[in-house]
FITISE-627203 format. One line per 8 residues: number of its first residue (from 1); their letters; for each residue x, y, z of N, C-alpha, C, O. Coordinates in Angstrom, 2 decimals. Each point is the difference from the previous one (the first is absolute). Layout:
BEGIN
NUM	A	X/Y/Z/X/Y/Z/X/Y/Z/X/Y/Z ~ ...
***
This chain:
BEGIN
1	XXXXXXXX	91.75/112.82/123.07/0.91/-0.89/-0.67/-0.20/0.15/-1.50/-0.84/-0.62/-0.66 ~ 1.62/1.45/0.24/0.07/0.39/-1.21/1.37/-0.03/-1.07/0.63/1.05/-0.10 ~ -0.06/-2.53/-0.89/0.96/0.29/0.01/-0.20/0.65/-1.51/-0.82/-0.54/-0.74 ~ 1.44/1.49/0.35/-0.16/0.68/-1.66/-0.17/-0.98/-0.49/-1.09/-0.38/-0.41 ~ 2.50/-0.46/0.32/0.10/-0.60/-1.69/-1.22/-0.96/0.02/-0.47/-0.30/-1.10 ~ -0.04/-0.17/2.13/-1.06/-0.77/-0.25/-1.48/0.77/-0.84/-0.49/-0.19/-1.11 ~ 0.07/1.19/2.33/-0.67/1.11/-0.35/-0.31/0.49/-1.28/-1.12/0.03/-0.51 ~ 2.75/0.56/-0.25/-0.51/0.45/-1.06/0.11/-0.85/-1.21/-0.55/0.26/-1.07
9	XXXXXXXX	1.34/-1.33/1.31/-0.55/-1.29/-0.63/-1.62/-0.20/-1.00/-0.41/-0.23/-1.14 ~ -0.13/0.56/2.85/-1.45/-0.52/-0.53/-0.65/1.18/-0.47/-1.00/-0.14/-0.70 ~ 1.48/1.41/1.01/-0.47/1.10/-1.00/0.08/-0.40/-1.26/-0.94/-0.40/-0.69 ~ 2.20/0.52/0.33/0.93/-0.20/-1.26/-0.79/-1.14/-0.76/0.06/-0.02/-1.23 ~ -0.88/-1.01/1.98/-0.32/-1.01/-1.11/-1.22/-0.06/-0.13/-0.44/-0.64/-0.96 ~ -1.00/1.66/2.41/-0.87/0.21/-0.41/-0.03/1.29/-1.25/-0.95/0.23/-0.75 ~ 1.80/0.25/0.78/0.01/1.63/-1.07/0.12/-1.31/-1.74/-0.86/-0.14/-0.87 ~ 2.11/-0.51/0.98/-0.11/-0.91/-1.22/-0.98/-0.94/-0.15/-0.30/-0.46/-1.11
17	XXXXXXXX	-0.42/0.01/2.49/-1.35/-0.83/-0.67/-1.27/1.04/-0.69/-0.73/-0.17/-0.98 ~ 0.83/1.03/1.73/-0.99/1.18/-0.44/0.16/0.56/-1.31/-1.02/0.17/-0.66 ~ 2.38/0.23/0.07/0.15/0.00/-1.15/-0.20/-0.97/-0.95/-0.54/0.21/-1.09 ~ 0.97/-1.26/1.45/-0.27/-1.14/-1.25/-0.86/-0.79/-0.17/-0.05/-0.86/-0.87 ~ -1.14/1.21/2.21/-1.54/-0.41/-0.31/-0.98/1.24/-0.71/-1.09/-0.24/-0.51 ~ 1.74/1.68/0.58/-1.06/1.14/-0.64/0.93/-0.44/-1.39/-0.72/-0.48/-0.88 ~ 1.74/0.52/0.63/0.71/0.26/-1.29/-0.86/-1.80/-1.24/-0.41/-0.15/-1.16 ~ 0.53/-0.56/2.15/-0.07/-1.59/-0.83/1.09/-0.02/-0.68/0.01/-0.08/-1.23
25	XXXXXXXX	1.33/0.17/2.15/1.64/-0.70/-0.20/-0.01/-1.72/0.40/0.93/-0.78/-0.15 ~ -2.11/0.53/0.63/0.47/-1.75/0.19/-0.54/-1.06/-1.15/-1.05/0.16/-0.63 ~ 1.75/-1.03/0.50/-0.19/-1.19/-0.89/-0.85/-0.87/0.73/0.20/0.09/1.21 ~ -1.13/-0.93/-1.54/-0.72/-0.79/0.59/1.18/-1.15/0.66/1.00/-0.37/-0.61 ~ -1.24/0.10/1.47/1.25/-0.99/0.60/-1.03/-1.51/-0.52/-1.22/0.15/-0.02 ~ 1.80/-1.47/-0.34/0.15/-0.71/-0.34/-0.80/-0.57/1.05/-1.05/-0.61/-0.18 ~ 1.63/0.86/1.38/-0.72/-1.06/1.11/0.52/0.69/1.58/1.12/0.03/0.51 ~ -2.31/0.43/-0.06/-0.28/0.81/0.96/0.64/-0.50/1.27/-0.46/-1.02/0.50
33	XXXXXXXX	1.63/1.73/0.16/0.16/-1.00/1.32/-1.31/0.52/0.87/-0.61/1.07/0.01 ~ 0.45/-2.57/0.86/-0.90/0.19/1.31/0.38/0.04/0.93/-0.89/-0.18/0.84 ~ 1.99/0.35/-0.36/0.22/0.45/1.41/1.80/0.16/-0.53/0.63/-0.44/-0.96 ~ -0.22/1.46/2.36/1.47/0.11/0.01/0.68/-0.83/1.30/-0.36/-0.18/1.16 ~ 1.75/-0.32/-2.09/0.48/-1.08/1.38/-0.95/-1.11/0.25/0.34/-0.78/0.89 ~ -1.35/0.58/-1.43/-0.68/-1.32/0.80/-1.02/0.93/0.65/-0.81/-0.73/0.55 ~ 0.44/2.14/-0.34/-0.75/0.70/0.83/-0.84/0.65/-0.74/0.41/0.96/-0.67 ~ -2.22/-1.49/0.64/-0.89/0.31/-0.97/-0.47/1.52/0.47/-0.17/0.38/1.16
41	XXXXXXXX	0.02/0.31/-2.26/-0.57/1.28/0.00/-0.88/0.76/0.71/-0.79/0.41/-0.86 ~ 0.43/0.05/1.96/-0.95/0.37/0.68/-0.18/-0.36/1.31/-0.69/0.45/0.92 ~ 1.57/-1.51/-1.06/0.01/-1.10/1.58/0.22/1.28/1.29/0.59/1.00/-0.42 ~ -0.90/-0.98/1.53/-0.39/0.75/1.44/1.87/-0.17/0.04/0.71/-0.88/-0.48 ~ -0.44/1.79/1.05/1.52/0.07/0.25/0.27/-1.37/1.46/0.72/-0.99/0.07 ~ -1.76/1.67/0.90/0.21/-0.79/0.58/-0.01/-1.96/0.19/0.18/-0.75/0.95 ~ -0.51/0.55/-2.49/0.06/-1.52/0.07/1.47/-0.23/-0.08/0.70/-0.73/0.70 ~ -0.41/1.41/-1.58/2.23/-0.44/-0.37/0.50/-0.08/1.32/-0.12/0.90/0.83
49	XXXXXXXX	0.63/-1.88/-0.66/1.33/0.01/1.28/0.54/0.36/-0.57/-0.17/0.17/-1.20 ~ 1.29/0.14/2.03/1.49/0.75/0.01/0.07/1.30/-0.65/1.11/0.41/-0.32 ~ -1.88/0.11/0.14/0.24/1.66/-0.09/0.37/1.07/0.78/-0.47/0.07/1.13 ~ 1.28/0.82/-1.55/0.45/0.90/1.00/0.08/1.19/-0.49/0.76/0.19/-0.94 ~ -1.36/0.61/1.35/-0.55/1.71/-0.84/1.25/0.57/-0.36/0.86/-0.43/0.77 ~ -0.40/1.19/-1.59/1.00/0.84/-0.26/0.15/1.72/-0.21/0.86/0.86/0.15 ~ -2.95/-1.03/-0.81/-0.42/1.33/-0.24/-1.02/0.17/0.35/-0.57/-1.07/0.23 ~ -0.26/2.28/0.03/-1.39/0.21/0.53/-0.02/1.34/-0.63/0.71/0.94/0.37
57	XXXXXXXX	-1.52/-0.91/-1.29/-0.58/1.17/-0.79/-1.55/0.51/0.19/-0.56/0.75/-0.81 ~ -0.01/-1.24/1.91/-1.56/0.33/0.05/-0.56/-1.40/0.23/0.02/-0.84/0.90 ~ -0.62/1.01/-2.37/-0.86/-1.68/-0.66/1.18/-0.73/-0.40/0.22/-1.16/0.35 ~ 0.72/2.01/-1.24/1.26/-0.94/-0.34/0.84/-0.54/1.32/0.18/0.64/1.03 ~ 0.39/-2.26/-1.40/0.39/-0.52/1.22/1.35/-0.98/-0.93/-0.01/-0.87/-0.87 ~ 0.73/1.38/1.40/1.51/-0.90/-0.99/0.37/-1.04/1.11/0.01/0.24/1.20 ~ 0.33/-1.59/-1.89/0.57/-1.03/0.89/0.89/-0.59/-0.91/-0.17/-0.12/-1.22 ~ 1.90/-0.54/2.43/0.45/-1.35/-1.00/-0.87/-1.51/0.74/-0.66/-0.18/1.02
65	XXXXXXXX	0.79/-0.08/-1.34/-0.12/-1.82/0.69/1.81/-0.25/0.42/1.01/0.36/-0.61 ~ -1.20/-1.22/2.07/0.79/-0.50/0.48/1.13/-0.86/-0.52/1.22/0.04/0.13 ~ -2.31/-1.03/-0.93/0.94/-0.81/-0.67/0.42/0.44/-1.60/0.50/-0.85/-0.73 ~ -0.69/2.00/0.34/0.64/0.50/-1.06/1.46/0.53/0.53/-0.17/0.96/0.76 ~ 1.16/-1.20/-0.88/1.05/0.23/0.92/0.70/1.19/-0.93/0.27/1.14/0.37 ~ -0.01/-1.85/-1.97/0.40/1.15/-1.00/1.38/0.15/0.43/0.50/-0.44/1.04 ~ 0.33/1.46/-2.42/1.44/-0.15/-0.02/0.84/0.67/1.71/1.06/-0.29/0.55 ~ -2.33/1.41/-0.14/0.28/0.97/0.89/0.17/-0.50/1.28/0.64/0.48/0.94
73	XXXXXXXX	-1.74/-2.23/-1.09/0.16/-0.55/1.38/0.70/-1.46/-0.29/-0.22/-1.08/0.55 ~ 0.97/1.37/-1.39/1.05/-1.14/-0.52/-0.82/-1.32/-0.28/0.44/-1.10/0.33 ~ -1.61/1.26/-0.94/-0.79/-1.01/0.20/-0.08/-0.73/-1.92/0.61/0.61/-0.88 ~ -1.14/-1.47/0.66/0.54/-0.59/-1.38/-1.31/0.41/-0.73/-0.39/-0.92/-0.73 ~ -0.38/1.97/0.71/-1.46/0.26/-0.25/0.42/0.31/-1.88/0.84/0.87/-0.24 ~ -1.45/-1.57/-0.85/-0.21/0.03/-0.90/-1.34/-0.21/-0.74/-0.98/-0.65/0.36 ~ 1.26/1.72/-2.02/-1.10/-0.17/-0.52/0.82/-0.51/-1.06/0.86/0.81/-0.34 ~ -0.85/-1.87/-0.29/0.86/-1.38/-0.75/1.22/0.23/0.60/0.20/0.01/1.22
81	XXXXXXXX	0.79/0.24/-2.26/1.07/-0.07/0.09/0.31/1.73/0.90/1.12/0.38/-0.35 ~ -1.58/0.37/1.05/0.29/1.24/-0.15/-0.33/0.43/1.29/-1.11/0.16/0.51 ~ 2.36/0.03/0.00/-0.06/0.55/1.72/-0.45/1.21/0.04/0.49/0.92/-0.65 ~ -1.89/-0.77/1.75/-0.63/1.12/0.57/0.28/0.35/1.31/0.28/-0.62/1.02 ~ -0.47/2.08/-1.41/1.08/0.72/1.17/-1.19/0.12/0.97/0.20/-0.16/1.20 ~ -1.65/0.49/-1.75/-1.01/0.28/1.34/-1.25/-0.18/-0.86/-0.19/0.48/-1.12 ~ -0.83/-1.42/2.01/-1.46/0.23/-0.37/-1.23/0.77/1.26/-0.12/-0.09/1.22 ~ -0.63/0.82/-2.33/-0.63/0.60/0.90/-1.93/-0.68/-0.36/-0.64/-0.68/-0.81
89	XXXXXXXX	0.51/1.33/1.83/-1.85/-0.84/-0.20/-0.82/1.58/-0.17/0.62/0.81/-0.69 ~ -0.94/-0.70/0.83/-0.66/1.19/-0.19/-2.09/-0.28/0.05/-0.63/-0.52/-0.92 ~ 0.11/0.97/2.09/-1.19/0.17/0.14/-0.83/1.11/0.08/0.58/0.83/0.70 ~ -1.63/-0.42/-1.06/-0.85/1.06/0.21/-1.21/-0.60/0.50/-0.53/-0.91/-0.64 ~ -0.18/1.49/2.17/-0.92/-0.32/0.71/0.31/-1.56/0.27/-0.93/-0.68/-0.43 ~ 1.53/0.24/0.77/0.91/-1.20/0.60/-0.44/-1.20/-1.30/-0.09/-1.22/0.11 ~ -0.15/2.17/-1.40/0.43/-1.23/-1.08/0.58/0.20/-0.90/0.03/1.06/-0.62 ~ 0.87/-2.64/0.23/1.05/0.02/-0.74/-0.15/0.72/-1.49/-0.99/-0.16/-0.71
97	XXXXXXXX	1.94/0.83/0.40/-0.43/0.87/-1.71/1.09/0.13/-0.53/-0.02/0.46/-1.14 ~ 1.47/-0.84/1.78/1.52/0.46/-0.61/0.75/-0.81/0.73/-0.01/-0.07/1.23 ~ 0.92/-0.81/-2.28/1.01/-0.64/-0.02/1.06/0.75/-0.14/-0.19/0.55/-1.08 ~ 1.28/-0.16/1.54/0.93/0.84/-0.56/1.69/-0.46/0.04/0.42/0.06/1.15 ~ 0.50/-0.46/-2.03/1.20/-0.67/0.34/1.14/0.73/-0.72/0.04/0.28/-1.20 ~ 1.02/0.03/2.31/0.93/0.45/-0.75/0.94/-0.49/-0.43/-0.28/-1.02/0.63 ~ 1.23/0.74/-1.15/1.07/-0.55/-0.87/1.36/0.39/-0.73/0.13/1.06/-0.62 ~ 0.80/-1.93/0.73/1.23/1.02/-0.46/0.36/0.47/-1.94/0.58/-0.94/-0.54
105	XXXXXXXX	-0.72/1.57/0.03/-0.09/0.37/-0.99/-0.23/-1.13/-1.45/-0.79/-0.09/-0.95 ~ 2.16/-0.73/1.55/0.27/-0.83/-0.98/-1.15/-0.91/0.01/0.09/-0.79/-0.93 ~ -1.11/0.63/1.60/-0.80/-1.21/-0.33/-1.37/0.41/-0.35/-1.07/-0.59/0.09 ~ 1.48/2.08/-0.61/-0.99/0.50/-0.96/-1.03/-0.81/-0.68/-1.17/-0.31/0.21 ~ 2.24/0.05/-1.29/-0.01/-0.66/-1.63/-0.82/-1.63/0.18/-0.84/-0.56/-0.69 ~ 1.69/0.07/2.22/-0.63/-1.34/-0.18/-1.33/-0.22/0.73/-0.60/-1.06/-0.19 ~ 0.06/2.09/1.08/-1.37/0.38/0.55/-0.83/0.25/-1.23/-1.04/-0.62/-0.20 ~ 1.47/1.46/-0.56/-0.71/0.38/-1.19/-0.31/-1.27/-0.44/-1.12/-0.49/0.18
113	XXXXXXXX	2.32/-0.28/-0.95/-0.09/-1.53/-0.31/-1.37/-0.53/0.43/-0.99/0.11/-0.72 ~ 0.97/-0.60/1.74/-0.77/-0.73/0.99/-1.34/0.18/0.19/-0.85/-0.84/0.28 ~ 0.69/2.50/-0.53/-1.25/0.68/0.17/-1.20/-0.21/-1.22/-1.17/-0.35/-0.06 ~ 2.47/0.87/-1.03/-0.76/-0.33/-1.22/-0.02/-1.92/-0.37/-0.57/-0.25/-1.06 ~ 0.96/-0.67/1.61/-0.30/-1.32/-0.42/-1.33/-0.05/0.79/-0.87/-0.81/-0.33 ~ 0.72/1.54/1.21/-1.27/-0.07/1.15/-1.04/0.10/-0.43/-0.93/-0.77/-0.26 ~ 1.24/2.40/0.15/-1.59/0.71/-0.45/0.04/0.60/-1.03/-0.91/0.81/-0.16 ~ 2.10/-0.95/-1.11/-0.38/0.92/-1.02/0.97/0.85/-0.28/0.96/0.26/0.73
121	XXXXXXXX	-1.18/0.18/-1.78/1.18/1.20/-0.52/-0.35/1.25/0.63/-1.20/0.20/0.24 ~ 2.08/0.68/0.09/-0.26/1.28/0.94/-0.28/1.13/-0.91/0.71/0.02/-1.01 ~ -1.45/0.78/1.11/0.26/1.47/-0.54/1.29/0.81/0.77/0.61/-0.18/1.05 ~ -0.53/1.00/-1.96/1.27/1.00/0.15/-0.63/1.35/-0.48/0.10/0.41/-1.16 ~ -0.82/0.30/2.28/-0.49/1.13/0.05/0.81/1.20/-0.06/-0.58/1.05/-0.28 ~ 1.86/-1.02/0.50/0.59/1.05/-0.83/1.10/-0.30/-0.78/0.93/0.78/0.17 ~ -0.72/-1.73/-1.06/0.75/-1.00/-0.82/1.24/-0.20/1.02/1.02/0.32/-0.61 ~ -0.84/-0.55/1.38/1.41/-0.49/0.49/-0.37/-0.85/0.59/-1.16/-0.16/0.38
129	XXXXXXXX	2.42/-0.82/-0.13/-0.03/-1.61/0.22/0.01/0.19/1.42/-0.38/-1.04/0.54 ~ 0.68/1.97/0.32/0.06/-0.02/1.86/-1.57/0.49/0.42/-0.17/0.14/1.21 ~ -1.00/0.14/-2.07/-1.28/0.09/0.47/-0.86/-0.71/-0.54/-0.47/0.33/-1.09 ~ 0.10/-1.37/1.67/-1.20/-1.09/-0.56/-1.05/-0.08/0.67/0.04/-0.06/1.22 ~ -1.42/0.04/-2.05/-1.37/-0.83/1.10/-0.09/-0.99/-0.56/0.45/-0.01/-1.15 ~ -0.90/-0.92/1.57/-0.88/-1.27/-0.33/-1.89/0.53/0.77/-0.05/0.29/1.20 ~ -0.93/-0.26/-1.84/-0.78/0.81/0.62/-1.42/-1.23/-0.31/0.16/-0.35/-1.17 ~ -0.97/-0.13/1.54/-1.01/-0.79/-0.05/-1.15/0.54/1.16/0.10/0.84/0.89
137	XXXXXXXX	-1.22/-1.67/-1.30/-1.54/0.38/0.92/0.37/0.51/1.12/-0.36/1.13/0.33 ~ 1.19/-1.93/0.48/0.14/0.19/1.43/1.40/0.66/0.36/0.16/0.82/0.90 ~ 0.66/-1.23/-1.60/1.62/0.35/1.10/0.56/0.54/-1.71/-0.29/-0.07/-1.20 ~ 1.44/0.71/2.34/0.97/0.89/-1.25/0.96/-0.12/0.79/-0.02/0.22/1.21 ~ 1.32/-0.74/-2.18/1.18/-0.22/0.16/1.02/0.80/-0.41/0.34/-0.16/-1.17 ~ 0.58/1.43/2.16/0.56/0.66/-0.44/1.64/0.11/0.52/0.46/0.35/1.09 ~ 0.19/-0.80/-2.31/1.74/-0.78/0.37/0.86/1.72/-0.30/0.53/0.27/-1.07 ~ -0.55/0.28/1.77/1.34/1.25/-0.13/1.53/-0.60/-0.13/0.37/-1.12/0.34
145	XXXXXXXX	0.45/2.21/-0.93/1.56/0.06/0.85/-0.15/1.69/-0.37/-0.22/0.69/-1.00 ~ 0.44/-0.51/2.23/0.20/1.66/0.09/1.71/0.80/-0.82/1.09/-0.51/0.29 ~ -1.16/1.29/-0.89/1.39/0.78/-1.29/0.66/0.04/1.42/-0.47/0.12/1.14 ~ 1.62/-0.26/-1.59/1.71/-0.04/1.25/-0.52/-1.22/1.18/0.60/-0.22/1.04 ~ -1.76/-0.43/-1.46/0.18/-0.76/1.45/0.61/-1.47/0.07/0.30/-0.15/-1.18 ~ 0.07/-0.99/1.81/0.32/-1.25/0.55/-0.80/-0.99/0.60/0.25/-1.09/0.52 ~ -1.91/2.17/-0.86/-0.71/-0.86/0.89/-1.50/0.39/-0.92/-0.40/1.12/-0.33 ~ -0.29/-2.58/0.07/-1.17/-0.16/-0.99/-1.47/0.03/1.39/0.12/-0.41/1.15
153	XXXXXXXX	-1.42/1.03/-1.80/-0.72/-0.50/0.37/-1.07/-1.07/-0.18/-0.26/0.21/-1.19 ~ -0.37/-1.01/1.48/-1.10/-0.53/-0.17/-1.40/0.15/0.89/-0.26/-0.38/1.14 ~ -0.46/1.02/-2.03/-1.33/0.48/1.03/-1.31/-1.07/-1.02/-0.08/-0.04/-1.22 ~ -0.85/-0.77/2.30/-1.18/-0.53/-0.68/-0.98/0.46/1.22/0.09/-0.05/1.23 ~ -1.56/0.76/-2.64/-0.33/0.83/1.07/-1.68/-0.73/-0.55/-0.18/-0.26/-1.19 ~ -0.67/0.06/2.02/-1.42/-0.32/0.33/-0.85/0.77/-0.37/-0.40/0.81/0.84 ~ -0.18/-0.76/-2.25/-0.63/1.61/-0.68/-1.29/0.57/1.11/-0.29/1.16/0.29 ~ -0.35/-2.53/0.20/-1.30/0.10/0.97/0.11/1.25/0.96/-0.67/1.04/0.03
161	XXXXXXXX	1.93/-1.55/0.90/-0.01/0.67/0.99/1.25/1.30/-0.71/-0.22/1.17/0.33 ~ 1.23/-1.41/-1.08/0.42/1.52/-0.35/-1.00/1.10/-0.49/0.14/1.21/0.19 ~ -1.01/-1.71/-0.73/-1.10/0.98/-0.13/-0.69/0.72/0.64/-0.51/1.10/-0.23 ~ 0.52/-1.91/1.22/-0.61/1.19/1.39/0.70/0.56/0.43/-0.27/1.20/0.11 ~ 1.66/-1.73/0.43/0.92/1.07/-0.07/0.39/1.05/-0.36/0.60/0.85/0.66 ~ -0.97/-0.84/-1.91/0.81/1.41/-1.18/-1.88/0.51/0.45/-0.05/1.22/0.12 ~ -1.13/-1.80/0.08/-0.80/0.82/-0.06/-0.58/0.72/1.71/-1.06/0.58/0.25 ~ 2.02/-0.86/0.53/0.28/0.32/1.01/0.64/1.32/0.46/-0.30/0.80/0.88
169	X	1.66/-0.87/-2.10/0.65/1.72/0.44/-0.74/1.10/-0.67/0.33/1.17/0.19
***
């Protein structure tokens, strides 16, 4: 059970955490989130109810939650004002390390908004406004919109356990 876009997703954002922890592209974030969704960092996969696998990469293990219903399952799932199309959980060795949410273009600007009242002003590691970290001790916050696309990402990733990860391949 392997679906790509999930897959290379998490390539795509371990290759950009890896870069912008050797480079030092992140700004100290203001104030560190501790858990994603309400779901603290490290927690055993198997404590979360309602999960349901989507991907299986080895150690990597992709899930949505049930009650995240999202635009896809006509469900009213928001981050403020700003309908999400899908959240993913993302574990390595059945603990939590990646939040991952996708979103329809336009609610870019006001995620950004939201992010920076949170934790801080973002760096812009290759000066354009569609690639940001917010990067602190523990977690790094990385908001995409991919050139020609309709659809933004949001990845918050757990430096603890991404680290073993990237020191894994």
């Amino acid at each position: 059970m392997k679906p790509p876009r999930q897959l290379a997703a998490v390539g795509l954002c371990m290759a950009a955490f890896l870069m912008f922890s050797l480079l030092g592209c992140g700004s100290p974030a203001a104030s560190e989130p501790e858990a994603f969704r309400s779901i603290k960092w490290g927690v055993q996969a198997a404590s979360i109810s309602g999960l349901n696998q989507i991907a299986d990469d080895g150690n990597i293990i992709l899930y949505e939650k049930g009650d995240d219903l999202g635009l896809a399952g006509k469900g009213q799932l928001k981050m403020g004002e700003v309908s999400l199309e899908q959240v993913i959980y993302g574990f390595y060795k059945g603990r939590f390390y990646m939040g991952m949410v996708y979103f329809p273009a336009v609610g870019f600007k006001r995620i950004e908004e939201m992010l920076t009242k949170e934790i801080g002003s973002p760096a812009k590691p290759d000066d354009t406004p569609s690639k940001l970290i917010w990067d602190s001790t523990n977690v790094s916050v990385l908001l995409t919109l991919g050139e020609n696309s309709d659809q933004g990402r949001l990845v918050y990733l757990y430096k603890p356990i991404q680290l073993e990860v990237e020191l894994k391949k």
